[in-house]
C-alpha positions in Angstrom: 33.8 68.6 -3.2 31.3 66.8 -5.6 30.4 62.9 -4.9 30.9 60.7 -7.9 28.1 58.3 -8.4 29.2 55.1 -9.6 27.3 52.4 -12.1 28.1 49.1 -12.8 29.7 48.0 -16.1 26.5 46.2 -18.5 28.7 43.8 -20.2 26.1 42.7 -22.4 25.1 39.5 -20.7 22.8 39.0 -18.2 23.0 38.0 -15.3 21.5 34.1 -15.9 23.5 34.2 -19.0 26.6 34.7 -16.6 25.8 32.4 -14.0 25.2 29.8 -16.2 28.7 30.9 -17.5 30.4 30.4 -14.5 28.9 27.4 -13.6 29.9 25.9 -16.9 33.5 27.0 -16.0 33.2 25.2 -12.9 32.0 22.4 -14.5 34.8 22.2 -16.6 37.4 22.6 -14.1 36.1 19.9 -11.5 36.1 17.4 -14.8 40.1 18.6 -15.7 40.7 18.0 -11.7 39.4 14.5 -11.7 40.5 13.6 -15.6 44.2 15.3 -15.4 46.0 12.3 -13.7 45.2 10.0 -16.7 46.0 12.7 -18.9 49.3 13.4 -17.7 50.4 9.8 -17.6 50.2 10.1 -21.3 51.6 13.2 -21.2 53.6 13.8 -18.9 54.8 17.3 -19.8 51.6 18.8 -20.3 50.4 21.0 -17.4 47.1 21.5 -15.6 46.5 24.8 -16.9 47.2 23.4 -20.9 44.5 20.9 -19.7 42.2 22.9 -18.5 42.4 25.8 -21.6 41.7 22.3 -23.6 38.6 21.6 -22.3 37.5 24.6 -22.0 38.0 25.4 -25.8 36.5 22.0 -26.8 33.9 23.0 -24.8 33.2 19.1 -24.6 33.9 16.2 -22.1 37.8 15.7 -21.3 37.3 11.9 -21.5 36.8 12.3 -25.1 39.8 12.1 -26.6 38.5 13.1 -29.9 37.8 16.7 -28.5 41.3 16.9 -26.6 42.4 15.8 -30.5 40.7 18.7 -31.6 41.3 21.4 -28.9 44.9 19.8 -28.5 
């Protein structure tokens, strides 16, 4: 019976690259938690997840209705 040695996937970024990464996407949810209720009241049949794929394609404050213009 041989033993398999196993290596990590490189995914090409490293690894403060990625943490910053996931901090941003923290970021950005926390801001589409607190900014969704005044979203939704105008409107109302957008979801949290629409939201939050939004913001995270405008890459820019959810406030700012002219990003959710753009990403919208």
């Amino acid at each position: 019976m041989s033993r398999k040695t196993y290596r990590p996937m490189v995914s090409g970024f490293s690894e403060t690259t990625r943490d910053l990464q996931v901090l941003q996407e923290i970021d950005n949810f926390m801001m589409a938690l607190s900014s969704y209720p005044d979203r939704a009241a105008h409107e109302p049949n957008l979801s949290f997840e629409q939201y939050l794929v939004r913001i995270n394609a405008a890459g820019e404050n959810p406030g700012d209705g002219e990003a959710m213009q753009r990403a919208g």
